[in-house]
N, C-alpha and C positions, 0 to 999 in steps of 0.2 A: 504494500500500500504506500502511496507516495502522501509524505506529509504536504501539507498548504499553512501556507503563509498570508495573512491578510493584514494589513496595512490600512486601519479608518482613520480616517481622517475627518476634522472639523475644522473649519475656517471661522475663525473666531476669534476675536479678542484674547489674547494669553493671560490666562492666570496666573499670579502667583505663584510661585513654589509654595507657598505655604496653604493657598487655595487649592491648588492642584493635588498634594497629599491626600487632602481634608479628601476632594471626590475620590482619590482614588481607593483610600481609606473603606470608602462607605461600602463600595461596589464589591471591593475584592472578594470579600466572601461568598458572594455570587457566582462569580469566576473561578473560584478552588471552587466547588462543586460541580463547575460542568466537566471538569477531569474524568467527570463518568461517561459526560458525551463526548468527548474527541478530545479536549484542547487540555493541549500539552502547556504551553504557556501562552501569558500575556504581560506584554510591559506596557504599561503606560509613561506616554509619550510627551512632551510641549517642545515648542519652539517657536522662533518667529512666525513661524506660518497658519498658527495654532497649535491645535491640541488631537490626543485620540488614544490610539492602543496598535500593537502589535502584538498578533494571533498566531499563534503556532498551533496548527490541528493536524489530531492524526490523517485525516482525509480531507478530498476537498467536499465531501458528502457529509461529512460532521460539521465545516465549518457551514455549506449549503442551511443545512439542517437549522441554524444559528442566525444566521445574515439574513432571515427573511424579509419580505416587505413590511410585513406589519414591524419585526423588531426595528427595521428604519423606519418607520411612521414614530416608532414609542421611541426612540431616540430623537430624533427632529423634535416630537414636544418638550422633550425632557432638555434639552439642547441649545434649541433654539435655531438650529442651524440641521440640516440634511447632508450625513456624512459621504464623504467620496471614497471607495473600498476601493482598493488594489488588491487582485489577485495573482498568485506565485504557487508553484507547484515548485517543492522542495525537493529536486531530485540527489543531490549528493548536502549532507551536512558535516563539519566538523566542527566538533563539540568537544572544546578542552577541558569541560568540568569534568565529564564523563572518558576521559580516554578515546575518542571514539571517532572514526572516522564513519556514516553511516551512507549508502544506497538505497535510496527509495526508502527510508528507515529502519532497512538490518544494515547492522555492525559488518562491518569490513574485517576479514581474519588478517591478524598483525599490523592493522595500521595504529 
């Protein structure tokens, strides 16, 4: 299974660092529990250009699963702004925490 990568983005006014914790704070717990649905991780993100998250999902049929219309409708009220997703299908990773060079998400022998 090829892991996916998704990239949302908001165009917005930057928060804070101190604002930006505070949301990210709230949500997280949200996000550790979809580990059961695919997603492997999420960083949340700001910069000049706004703000968002990056998704690492085991598939792109778990992140599909997630990205709906409606969760973009309930994000745009919650927001104020309609995020722009980039998708990426993560065919080779390397992963220094883990040792690991990975293919479509199995470990490579000896790398």
């Amino acid at each position: 299974m090829v892991p996916c990568i998704v990239v949302c983005h908001f165009q917005l006014p930057v928060p804070t660092e101190a604002q930006f914790i505070d949301i990210a704070r709230r949500s997280a717990p949200m996000f550790r529990q979809l580990g059961e649905r695919g997603l492997i991780s999420k960083d949340y993100v700001r910069g000049e250009g706004g703000a968002g998250g990056v998704y690492v999902w085991e598939s792109r049929a778990a992140a599909e699963a997630w990205f709906t219309e409606a969760k973009l409708a309930e994000y745009t009220q919650i927001f104020g702004a309609r995020p722009t997703l980039t998708w990426y299908d993560a065919h080779l990773t390397v992963d220094n925490k883990a040792g690991q060079v990975r293919i479509n998400g199995q470990p490579v022998a000896g790398s």
